[in-house]
Steps between C-alpha positions, in 0.01 A plus 500: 500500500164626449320600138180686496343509143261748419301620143450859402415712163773794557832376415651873453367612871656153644833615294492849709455309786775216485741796352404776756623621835234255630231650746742595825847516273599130549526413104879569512692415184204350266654284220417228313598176576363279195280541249374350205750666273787678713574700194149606395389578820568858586610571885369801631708433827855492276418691203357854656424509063263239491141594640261303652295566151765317347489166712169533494471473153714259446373247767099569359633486147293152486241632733420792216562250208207280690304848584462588100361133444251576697358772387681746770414335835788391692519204633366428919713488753814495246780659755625176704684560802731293792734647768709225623655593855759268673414457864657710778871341584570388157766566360594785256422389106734650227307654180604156307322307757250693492459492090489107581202515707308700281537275215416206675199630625386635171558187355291250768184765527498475100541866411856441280572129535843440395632444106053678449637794235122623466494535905387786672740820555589518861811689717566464866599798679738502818467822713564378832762169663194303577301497215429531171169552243403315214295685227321354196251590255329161437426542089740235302677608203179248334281692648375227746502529873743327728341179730555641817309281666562466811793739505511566862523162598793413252692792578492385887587177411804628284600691784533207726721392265680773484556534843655173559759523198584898620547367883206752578215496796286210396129614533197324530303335213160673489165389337337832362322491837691782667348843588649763221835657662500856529608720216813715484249803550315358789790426702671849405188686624489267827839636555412871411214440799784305755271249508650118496174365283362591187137552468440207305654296787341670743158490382544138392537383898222739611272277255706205581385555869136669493426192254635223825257660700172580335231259426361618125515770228345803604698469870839484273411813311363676839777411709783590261313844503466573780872473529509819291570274206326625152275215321427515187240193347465449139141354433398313202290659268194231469453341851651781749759282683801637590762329234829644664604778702803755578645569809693855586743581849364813644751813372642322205441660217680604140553787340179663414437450896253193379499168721727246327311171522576127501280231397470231714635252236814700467563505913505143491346223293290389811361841563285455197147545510455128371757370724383662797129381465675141498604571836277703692200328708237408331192805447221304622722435800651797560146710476401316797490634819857538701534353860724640728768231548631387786920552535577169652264311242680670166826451617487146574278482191820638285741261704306194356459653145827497499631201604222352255636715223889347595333191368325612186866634424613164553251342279541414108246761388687765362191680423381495915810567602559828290162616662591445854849642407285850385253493823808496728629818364197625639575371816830678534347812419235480743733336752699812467198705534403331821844535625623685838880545561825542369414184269266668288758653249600155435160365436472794275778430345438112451129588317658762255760211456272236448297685257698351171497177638111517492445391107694296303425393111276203678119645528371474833160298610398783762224326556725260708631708757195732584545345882847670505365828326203519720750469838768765346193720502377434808847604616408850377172528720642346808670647782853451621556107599475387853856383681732326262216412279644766187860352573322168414346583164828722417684170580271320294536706182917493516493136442197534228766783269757212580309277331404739234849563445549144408168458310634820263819352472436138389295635224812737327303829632829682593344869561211315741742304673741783595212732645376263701794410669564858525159480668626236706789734609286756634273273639752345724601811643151593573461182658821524712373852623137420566569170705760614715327687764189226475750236555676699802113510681444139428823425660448651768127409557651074537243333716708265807751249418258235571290623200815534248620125652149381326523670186861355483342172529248554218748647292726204470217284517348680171792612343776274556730585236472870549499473869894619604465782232189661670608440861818674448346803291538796657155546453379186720378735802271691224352147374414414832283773600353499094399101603349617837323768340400207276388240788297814631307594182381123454736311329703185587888571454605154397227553179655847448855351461374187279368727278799673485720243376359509166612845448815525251641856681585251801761336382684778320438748729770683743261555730264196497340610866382846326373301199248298792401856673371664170324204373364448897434860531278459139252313632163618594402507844308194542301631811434784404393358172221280732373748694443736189310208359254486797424872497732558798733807324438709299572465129619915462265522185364841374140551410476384118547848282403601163837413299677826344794505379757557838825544596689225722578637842837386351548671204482896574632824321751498811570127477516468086714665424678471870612857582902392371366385176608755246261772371534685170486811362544680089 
């Protein structure tokens, strides 16, 4: 059961509204359900005599009372508002039920607390099975406001309640963190359009991604236009800065044909200017010069920021955690970027997922995971991943939502929790389809028996306890030619496996051989490494350039949005 409270100053046009055919014809049978006085409110829906004057009147009869005492200026913000929906696959509520709810609900978010004879006048009107609106114009019969306080988050709470005693869907607790849900008109214009986003969703992951990839301000702002996205800054009036900004999907527009805008803010409470200046690199690192970076090198550097950031999530600093928790969102964006294959719609789909699990009511130290930040980026710039090397890092960030799963959930945040296991979810099938056909070429490339006869010997030398579970995984064949590949890039295979047995994914595993190929397959090339240090290959580094602001090979009008992202139109 979801409320979603809302403040306006025209309680007569919200009455025309609630009692009207609604905007495609769906308001069928408006009544009202309860009301502050059942006899003294009029029902335009039952009583074709009664006008919407009339309700009107008699629900701002305190309102105008107020109005006179103050010298003929109404109130702000007087008109308060709150659909509550049940959840798809609930069950059908009678108009008694109904009447129930919206009592309870104006009681806990203080506009007419029961047995309160000077509380505000308020009705709830039914004009569909799933839902209903509450109305109230928030004067007292004293003249006083109602303590709302907090309104939203009592009326959730409420309906948690509610849900449990009526046997309904039981939702998730949220923490005022939440991007705003569409409105009523947003989605009915999405629909209009056949698209399966509104814009406010849509533009919200266009900024969601752009931000994952770019390395300051101005590249944020370029970028996002040259997606054919409008930008609009607001700049403060003494020093110049920009103070906020609006953001506009190319075609939408209202009415009078203007672009209908959305302030970053109100896309999502990260997408602030403030919030994403907390983020982003910082300037006087970002103004220098850019270096072209080499594939291998940012992949493997994202592998270990990873597995580093596994075990800041682990740690007892909440405040760390939360920040690492944020940076990998950007990783899953610009992992999905990066992507080639069928797997990239689930990569996709795991960063858009991920997005609310991102922030939390605990501020983030984002000084702590710049590391992370700076690989995700680096993600953006680089080129697709040599061998099994993507597969790796992919594998690598399955097991970090895991554990941000469980971080979200130990600490009550239900919403964060459930996206990113849903992350999780997509994640997994990603995995499954990128490391198929890598783990078919490693099993087939198995050096001689000889070779896999030693490797068996180090492995139960190393890893005892684990030893039958890897020998008889299917993939064994692919581990053997990873460890080869190992032996033959410098390192020793009985450190390789050591190491390994510190790692908790080995022991819960289902596949604990594919858990030793990814983190094998993560490690640098040592000779390589040695030879690069004595001058012997090349580094792949660009000429130093004057910095501009750029756009990421990445992150291209034909790439963001991908061409089967929705467009709109008026």
């Amino acid at each position: 059961m979801v409320p979603d409270v809302s403040t306006g100053s025209d309680s007569r046009g919200l009455i025309v509204y609630l009692f009207g055919p609604g905007r495609r014809d769906e308001h069928t049978d408006p009544h009202i359900v309860a009301a502050w006085d059942m006899v003294g409110a009029p029902d335009p829906g039952r009583d074709p005599a009664a006008t919407y004057t009339q309700l009107a009147k008699r629900l701002d009869h305190h309102v105008d009372l107020r109005t006179r005492e103050l010298g003929g200026k109404k109130p702000p913000q007087h008109v308060w508002h709150c659909p509550v929906r049940t959840a798809p696959g609930d069950r059908y509520l009678t108009d008694a039920e109904w009447a129930e709810v919206a009592r309870r609900i104006v009681h806990a978010t203080g506009i007419a607390p029961e047995g309160d004879e000077k509380a505000c006048r308020w009705i709830a009107v039914r004009h569909a099975d799933d839902h209903i609106h509450l109305m109230a114009t928030t004067v007292r019969a004293d003249g006083r406001r109602p303590r709302t306080h907090r309104d939203g988050q009592r009326a959730q709470a409420e309906c948690r309640k509610i849900e449990a005693e009526f046997g309904l869907r039981r939702l998730k607790s949220g923490d005022l963190t939440a991007p705003r849900t569409p409105t009523g008109a947003e989605r009915a214009k999405a629909e209009r359009q056949g698209q399966t986003v509104t814009a406010r969703q849509w533009l919200r992951e266009q900024a969601y991604a752009v931000a994952a990839a770019v390395h300051n301000e101005a590249d944020y702002f370029t970028v996002l236009q040259s997606l054919g996205i409008k930008v609009k800054t607001r700049l403060g009036p003494e020093t110049g800065d920009v103070i906020g900004y609006s953001l506009a999907t190319p075609g939408d527009t209202n009415a009078a044909g203007e672009p209908v805008w959305y302030g970053g803010s109100k896309l999502a409470p990260d997408l602030s200017i403030n919030r994403l200046r907390e983020q982003l690199t910082a300037q006087d690192v970002a103004d220098r010069a850019r270096q072209v970076v080499n594939p291998a090198q940012a992949w493997h550097r994202a592998a270990s920021a990873l597995h580093t950031t596994h075990t800041a999530v682990d740690s007892a600093n909440d405040a760390i955690a939360q920040a690492h928790l944020a940076a990998f969102g950007d990783v899953l964006h610009n992992l999905a970027l990066a992507a080639h294959g069928p797997h990239r719609a689930e990569l996709r789909a795991a960063a858009v997922a991920f997005n609310r699990a991102c922030r939390s009511t605990i501020r983030a130290d984002h000084q702590a995971a710049t590391a992370l930040r700076e690989a995700a980026k680096e993600l953006a710039y680089a080129s697709h991943a040599p061998g099994g090397l993507a597969v790796a890092v992919l594998f690598a960030a399955l097991h970090l939502a895991r554990a941000a799963a469980h971080w979200h959930a130990q600490r009550g945040h239900e919403q964060q929790a459930a996206a990113a296991e849903q992350a999780l979810r997509h994640l997994q099938t990603g995995y499954e389809q990128a490391a198929a056909p890598v783990l078919t070429e490693l099993a087939r490339s198995t050096p001689r028996q000889q070779t896999a006869d030693r490797f068996e010997a180090a492995i139960r030398h190393a890893i005892p306890t684990q030893a039958e579970r890897i020998l008889t995984d299917p993939s064994w064949p692919a581990l053997v030619t990873t460890l080869a590949r190992a032996e033959s890039a410098g390192y020793h295979p009985r450190q390789l496996l050591a190491q390994a047995v510190a790692e908790p994914e080995l022991d819960t595993a289902e596949h604990p051989a594919q858990v030793l190929i990814w983190r094998i397959t993560a490690q640098p090339n040592k000779r390589v490494q040695a030879a690069r240090r004595q001058g012997t290959v090349g580094m792949g580094r660009s000429k130093p350039a004057p910095h501009a602001a750029s756009t990421p090979p990445s992150v291209k009008p034909n790439r963001i949005p991908p061409a089967d992202e929705p467009r709109f139109g008026r």
